[in-house]
N, C-alpha and C positions, 0 to 999 in steps of 0.2 A: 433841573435835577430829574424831573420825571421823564422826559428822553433818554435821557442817558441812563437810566435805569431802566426803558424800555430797549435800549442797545445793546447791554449787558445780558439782557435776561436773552432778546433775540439771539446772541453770540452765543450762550449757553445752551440754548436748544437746536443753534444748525451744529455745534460740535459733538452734542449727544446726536445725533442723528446720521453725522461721520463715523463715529464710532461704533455704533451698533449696525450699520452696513457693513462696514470691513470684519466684527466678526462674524456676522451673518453667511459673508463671501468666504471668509475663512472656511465657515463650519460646512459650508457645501464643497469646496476643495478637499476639505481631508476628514469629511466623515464616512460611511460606509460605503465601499466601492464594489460592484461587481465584475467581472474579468470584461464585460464590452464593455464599461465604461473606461477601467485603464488602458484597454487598447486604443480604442477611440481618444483619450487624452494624451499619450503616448502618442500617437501620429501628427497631435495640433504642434508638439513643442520638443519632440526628439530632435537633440543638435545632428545628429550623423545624419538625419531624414533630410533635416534644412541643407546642412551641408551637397546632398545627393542632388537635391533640387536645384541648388546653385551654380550647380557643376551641366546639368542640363539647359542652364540657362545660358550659358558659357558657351556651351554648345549652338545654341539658336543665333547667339550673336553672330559668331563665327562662322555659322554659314550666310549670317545677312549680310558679313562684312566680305565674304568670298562674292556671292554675285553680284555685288557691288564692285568688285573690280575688274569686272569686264567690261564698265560703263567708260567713255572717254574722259579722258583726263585733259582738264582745263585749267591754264595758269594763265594770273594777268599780274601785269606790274603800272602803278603808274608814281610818279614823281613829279614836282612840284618845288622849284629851286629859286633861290633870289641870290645873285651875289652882288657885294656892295665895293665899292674901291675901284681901286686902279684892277683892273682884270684883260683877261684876254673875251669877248665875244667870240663865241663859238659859231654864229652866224658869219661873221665876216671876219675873221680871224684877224682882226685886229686892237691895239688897246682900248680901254674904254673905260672911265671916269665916272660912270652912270652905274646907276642899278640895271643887271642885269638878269630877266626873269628867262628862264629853262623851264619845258614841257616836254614829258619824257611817256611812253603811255606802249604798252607792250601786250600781246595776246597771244597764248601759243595752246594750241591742243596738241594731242598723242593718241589715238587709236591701235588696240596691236590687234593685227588683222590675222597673226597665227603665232600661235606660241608651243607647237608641240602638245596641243589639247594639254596643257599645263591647267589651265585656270576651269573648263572643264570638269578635269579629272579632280583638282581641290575643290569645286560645287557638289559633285556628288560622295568624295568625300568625308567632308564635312558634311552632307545630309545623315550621310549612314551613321558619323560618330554620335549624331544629334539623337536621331534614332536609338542608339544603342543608350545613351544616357538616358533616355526617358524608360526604358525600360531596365537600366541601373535602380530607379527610383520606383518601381514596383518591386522590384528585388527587395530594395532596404522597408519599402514600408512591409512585404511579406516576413523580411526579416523580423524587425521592431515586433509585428503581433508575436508572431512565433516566440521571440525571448520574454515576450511581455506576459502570454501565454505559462511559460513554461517557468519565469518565477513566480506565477501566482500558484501554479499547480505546487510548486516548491513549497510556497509559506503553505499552506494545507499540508501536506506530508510533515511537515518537522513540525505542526503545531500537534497533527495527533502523534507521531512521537514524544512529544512536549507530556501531551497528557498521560500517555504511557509512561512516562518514565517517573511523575507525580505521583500518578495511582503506586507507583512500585516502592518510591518514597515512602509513601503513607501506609504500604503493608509492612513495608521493614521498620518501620517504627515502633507501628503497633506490637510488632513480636519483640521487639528490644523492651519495651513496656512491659509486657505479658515476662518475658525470661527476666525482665528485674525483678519481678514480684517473686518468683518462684527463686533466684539468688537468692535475695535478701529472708527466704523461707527456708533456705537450705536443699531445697529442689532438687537442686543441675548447680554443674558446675560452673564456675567462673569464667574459663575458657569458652564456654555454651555463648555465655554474654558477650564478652569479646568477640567474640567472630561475628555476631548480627550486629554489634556496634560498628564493628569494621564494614560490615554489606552495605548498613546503615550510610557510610562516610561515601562509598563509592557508589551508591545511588543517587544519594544527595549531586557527587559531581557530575554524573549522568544528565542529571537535572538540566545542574549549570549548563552545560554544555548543548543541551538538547534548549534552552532557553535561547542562548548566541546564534544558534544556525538560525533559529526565528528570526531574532535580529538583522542577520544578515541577510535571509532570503527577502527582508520587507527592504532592506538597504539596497541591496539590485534591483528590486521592483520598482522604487523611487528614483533612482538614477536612472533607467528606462525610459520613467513617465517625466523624468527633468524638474521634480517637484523639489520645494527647500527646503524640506525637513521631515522626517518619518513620523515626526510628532504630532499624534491627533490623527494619521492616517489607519486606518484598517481595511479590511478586506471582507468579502462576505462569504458566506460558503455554502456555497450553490447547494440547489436542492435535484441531483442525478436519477432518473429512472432510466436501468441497465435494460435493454431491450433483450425479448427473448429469442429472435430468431436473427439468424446469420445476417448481419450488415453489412460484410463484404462479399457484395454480388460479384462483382471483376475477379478476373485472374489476376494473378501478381504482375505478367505479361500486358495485359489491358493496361493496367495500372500504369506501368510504366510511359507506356505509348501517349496515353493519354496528359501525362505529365511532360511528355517532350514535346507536345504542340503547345500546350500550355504553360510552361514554367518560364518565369522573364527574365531568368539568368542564361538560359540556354536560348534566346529569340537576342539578348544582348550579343552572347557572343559570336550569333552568324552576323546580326551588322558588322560588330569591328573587325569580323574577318574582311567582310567586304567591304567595309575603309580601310583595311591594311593592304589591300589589292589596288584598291585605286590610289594610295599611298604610293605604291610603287611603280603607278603609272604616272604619275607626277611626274618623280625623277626619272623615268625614263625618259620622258617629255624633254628634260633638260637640254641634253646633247642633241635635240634637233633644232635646224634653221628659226630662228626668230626671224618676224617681219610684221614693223611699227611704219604704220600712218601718222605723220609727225605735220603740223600745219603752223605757221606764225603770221 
């Protein structure tokens, strides 16, 4: 009895000790976040990221499988035959009553010693498209920050809207209070009350309304970062010092230039021009002489 009471109580303390890991893991997943950590967690588990990556990897194959086939191509066959009964001998081409064993054994290579720079033209190719996906995938992770970025800037606007529209609540209340005392003293009119009871209703909906965009701008921030629930997640709100003097040194001109050496949607799309070039020197390729080194 006292083992097993020692096994119990063991059982009892590794499952408290599971449990208060996972929510411990919990509370660090979705307690206070600041905008570089949901980027950064946003790039570990974005599906369109993964997807982008997967697609570059598709590409790397495809080129190992291109200069791969310019390597010789080798086929062998061998066989291994008994036949039993009345048969014909294939050796002496007559009947035969016995077992007869067959050995069959075959080698043949293929070399193509010109194919219209076909195979070529599909290496480089395919280098270029491999290229242009790798830099597809600086694209999408630029992307990912940017959106990721700009729903967080989001929940900050509609939350001080949020609170704007509270504070606005809690004036128009106040005065509907203050014009009931004065109604019910004979003050101001009843009309007076009604129309701040009326502000009253559609502040209130302001509210509502200004509360939902919150919701929604956390619900796009969550779907970014690929998280399971908005539940227990929050955001932090940075602490900004506006600087006092001019931070855009560049011209607008600079600017640009400097963006077109560097931006990876436009360095993608000179690769794929120049895989859609050797694309079409492929098929060119086609309509000229083939000539294979064939061996058996």
């Amino acid at each position: 009895m006292e083992r097993r009471d020692f096994s119990i109580t063991l059982l009892f303390f590794c499952l408290v000790y599971v449990f208060t890991t996972v929510a411990q893991t919990k509370t660090t997943a979705h307690g206070l976040w600041d905008l570089q950590q949901c980027i950064d967690y946003a790039l570990k588990t974005n599906l369109q990221l993964k997807q982008t990556q997967l697609n570059a990897d598709l590409g790397k194959v495809n080129l190992t499988q291109s200069e791969a086939a310019v390597l010789p191509a080798v086929n062998s066959f061998v066989s291994h035959t008994y036949n039993y009964g009345r048969t014909i001998d294939q050796y002496t081409n007559t009947f035969a009553n016995s077992t007869v064993l067959s050995q069959n054994m075959y080698i043949s290579g293929s070399l193509s010693l010109f194919s219209g720079l076909q195979k070529y033209n599909t290496i480089k190719q395919n280098q270029y498209t491999y290229i242009a996906n790798k830099f597809d995938v600086d694209k999408s992770r630029n992307d990912i920050a940017l959106n990721v970025a700009n729903a967080y800037l989001q929940i900050l606007l509609n939350r001080e809207l949020l609170t704007i529209a509270q504070n606005q609540v809690a004036i128009t209340k106040n005065q509907v209070e203050r014009t009931q005392k004065l109604y019910d003293a004979g003050a101001v009119a009843k009309g007076n009350l009604l129309d701040l009871q009326a502000q009253q209703a559609t502040d209130e909906l302001s509210a509502a309304t200004a509360q939902n965009q919150v919701d929604l701008a956390y619900l796009a921030l969550v779907q970014y970062m690929n998280l399971d629930s908005v539940s227990g997640f929050e955001i932090q709100k940075p602490e900004l010092t506006i600087p006092a003097e001019n931070i855009l040194i560049n011209s607008p001109l600079q600017i640009y230039e400097q963006a077109a050496k560097q931006l990876p949607e436009i360095k993608s799309a000179e690769m794929k021009l120049q895989s859609a070039r050797r694309g079409i020197a492929v098929a060119k390729g086609g309509i000229s002489p083939q000539l294979t080194l064939n061996a058996t």
